[in-house]
C-alpha positions as CSV (number, residue, x, y, z in Angstrom):
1,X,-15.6,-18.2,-1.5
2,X,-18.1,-18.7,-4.8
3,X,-16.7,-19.4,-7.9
4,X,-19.0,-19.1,-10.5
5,X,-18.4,-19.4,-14.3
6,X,-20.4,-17.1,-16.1
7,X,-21.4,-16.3,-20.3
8,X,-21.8,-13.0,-21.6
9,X,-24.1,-14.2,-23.9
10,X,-22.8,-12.9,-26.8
11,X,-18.9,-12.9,-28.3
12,X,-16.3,-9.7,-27.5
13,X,-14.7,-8.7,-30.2
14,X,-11.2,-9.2,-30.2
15,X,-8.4,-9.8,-32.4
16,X,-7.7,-12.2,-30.8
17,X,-10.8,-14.6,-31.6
18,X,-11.5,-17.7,-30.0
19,X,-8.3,-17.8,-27.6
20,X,-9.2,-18.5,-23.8
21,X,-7.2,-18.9,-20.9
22,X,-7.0,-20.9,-18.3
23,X,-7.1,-20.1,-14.5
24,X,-6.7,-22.4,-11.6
25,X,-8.8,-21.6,-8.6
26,X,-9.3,-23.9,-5.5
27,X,-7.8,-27.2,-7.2
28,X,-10.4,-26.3,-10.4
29,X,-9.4,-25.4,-13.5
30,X,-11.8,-22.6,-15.7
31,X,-11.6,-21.2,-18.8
32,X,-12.2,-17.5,-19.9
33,X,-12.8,-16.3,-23.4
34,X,-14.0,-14.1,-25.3
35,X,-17.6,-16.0,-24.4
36,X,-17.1,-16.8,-20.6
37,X,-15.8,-14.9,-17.6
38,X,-15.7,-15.8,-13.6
39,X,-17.2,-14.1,-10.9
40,X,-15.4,-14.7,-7.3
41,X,-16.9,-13.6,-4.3
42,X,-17.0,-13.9,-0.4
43,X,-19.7,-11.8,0.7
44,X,-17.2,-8.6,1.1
45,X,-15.5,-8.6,-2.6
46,X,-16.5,-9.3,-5.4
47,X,-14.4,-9.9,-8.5
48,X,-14.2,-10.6,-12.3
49,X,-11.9,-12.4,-14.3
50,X,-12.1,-12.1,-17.9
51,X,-9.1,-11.7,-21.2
52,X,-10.1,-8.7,-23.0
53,X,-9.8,-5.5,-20.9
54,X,-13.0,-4.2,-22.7
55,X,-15.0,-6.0,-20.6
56,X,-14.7,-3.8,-17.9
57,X,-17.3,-1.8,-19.0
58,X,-19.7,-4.4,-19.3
59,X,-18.9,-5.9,-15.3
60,X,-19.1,-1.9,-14.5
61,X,-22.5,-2.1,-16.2
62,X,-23.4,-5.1,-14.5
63,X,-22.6,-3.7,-10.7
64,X,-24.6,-0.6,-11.7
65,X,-27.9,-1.9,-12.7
66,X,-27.4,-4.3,-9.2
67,X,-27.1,-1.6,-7.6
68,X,-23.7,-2.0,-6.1
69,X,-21.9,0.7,-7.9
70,X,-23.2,4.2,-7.4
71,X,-21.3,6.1,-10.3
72,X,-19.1,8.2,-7.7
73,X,-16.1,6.0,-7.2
74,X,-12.8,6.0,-7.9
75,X,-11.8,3.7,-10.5
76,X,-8.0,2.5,-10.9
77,X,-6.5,1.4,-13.8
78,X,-3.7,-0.6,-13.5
79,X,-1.6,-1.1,-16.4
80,X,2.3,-0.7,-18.3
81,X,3.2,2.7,-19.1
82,X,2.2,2.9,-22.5
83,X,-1.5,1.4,-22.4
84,X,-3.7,3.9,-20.6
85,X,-6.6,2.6,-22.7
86,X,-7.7,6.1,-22.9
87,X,-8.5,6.6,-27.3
88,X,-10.8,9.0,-28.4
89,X,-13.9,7.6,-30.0
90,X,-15.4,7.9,-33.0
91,X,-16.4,11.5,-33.6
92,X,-20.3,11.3,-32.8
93,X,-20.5,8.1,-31.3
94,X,-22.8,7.8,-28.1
95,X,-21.2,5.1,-25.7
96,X,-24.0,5.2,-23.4
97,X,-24.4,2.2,-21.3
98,X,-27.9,1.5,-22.2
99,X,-25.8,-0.2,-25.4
100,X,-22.8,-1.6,-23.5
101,X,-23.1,-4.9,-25.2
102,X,-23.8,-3.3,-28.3
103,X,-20.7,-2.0,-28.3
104,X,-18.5,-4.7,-26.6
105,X,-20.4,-6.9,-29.6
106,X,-19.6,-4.8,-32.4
107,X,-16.2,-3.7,-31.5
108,X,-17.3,0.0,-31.2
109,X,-15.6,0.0,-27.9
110,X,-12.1,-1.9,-28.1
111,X,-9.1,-2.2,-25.4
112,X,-7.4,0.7,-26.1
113,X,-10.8,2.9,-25.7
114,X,-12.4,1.0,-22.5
115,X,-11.3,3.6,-20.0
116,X,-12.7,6.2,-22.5
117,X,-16.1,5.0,-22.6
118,X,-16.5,4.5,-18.8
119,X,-15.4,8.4,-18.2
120,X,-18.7,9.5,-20.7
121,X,-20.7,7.0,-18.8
122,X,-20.1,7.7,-15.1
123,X,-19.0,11.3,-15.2
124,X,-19.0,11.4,-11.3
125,X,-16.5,9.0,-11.4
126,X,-12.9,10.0,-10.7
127,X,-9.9,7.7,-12.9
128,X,-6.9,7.0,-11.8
129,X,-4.2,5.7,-13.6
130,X,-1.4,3.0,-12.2
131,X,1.2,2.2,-13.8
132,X,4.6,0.6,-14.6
133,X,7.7,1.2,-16.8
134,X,9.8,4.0,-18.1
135,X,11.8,4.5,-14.1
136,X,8.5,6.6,-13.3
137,X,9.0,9.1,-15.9
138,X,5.1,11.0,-16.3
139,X,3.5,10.8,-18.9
140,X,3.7,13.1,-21.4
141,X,0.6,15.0,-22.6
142,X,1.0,13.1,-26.2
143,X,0.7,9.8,-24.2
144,X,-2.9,10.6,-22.5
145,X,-4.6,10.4,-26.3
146,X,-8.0,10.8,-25.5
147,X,-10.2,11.0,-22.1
148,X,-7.8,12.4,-18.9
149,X,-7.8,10.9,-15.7
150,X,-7.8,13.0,-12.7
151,X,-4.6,11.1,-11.9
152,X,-1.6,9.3,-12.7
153,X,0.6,7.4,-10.3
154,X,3.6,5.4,-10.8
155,X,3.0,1.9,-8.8
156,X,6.5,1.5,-7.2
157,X,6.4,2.6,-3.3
158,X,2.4,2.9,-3.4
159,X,1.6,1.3,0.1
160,X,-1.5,2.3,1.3
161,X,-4.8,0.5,0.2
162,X,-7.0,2.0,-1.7
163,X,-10.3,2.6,-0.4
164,X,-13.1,0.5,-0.1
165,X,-15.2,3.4,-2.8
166,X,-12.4,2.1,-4.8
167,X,-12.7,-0.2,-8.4
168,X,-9.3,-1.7,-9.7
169,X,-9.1,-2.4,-13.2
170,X,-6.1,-4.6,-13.5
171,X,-4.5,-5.8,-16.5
172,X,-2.1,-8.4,-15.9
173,X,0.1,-7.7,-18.7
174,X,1.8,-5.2,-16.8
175,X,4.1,-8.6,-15.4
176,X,5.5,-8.4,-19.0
177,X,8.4,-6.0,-17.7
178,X,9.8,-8.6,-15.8
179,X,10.1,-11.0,-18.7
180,X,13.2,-13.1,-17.6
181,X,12.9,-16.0,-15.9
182,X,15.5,-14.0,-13.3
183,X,12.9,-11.6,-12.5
184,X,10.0,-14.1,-11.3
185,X,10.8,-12.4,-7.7
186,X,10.0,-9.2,-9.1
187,X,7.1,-10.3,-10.9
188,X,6.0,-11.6,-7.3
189,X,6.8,-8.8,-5.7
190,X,4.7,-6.4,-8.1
191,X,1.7,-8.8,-7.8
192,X,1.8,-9.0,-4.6
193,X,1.8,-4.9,-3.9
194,X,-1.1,-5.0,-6.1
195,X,-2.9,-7.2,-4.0
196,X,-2.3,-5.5,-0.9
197,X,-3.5,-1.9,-3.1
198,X,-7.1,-3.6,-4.3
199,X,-7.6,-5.3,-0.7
200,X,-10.6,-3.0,0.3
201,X,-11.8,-2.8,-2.8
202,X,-15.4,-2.9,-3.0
203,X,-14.9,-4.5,-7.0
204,X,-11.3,-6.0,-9.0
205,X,-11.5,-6.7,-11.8
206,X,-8.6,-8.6,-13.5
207,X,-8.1,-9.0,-17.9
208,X,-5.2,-11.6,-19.4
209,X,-4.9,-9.7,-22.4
210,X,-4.4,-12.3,-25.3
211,X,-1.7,-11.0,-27.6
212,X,0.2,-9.4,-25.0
213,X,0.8,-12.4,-22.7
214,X,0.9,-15.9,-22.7
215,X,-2.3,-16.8,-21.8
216,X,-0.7,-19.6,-19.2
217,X,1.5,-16.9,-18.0
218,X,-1.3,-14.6,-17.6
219,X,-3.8,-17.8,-16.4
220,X,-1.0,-18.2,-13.0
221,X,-1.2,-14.5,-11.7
222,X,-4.8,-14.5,-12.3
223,X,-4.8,-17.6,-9.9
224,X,-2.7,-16.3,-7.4
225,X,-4.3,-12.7,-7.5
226,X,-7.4,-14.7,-6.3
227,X,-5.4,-16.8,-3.7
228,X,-3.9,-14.1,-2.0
229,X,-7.6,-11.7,-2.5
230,X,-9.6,-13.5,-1.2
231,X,-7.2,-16.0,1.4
232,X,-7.4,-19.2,0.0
């Protein structure tokens, strides 16, 4: 397994300025930020650690123009109930992906809208959304806000992996739901039917969400969604 810090080479926006977090991998500690991500990989799978969700689309953007992303995938967002990331944009504004860190730079593209962006980008691509909360009520039209996904599935009693076409988006706030110290089996438990979802996955991605975690909190399950990934 390669670890290997990266730098975007420029600064995300976020509201959340100049927070990082740390994640344990292999006896090493690294930091993410809004400067600096990791990249994990073993030759089968790669993956990216990172805090704000936007990101996403500029890792997407980096596996395209590698070649290792061929715009017809399914790509699963993972998330609570009420954070489907899916806002409209600005009326007018042109996300292509050409300006990805543009937009990451600027803030044109923020956490809420990630998933939005992607779906103008790669219009062959098919989004799914995963999520947690509310018993498995659906969502209600009123909670989809801007782009749709072509699905929605609550996580509990999802078994089967997804497919190895297959992009997981993962943002580990979702944990939050289980915020007793009582519920750390439960907390386990979801992590670990994550895992088990995203093991084919030809890319995971996973985001620790400063403002909605504790970054140390959010730093652990990103170090044991690598452990268990990737068998170390």
């Amino acid at each position: 397994m390669l670890v290997k810090p990266c730098s975007y080479g420029f600064r995300l926006q976020s509201t959340h300025r100049g927070i990082s977090c740390p994640v344990k991998i292999t006896g090493q500690t690294y930091e993410v930020s809004d400067t600096k991500y990791l990249l994990v990989e073993n030759g089968r799978q790669r993956a990216y650690l990172a805090t704000e969700h936007s990101a996403a689309c500029y890792f997407v953007y980096l596996e395209n123009i590698a070649g290792r992303i061929e715009g017809t995938e399914y790509f699963n967002h993972f998330d609570q109930y009420l954070h489907p990331d899916n806002s409209p944009l600005p009326n007018g504004f042109d996300p292509s992906w050409e300006k990805t860190e543009e937009m990451l730079e600027n803030g044109l593209v923020n956490c809420a809208q990630y998933m939005t962006a992607l779906s103008l980008n790669y219009p062959g691509m098919r989004f799914v959304f995963l999520y947690t909360g509310q018993n498995g009520r659906e969502p209600a039209p009123s909670d989809w806000k801007g782009m749709s996904f072509n699905n929605h599935l609550f996580l509990s009693g999802l078994q089967l992996p997804l497919g190895d076409e297959s992009i997981a988006s993962i943002d580990l706030d979702l944990v939050k739901m289980y915020q007793s110290p009582w519920f750390e089996e439960f907390r386990t438990g979801l992590m670990d039917q994550i895992i088990s979802l995203v093991s084919n996955c030809k890319l995971v991605m996973a985001f620790t969400s400063p403002g909605f975690i504790d970054q140390t909190e959010a730093g652990k399950w990103a170090s044991y969604l690598i452990k268990k990934l990737f068998q170390e």
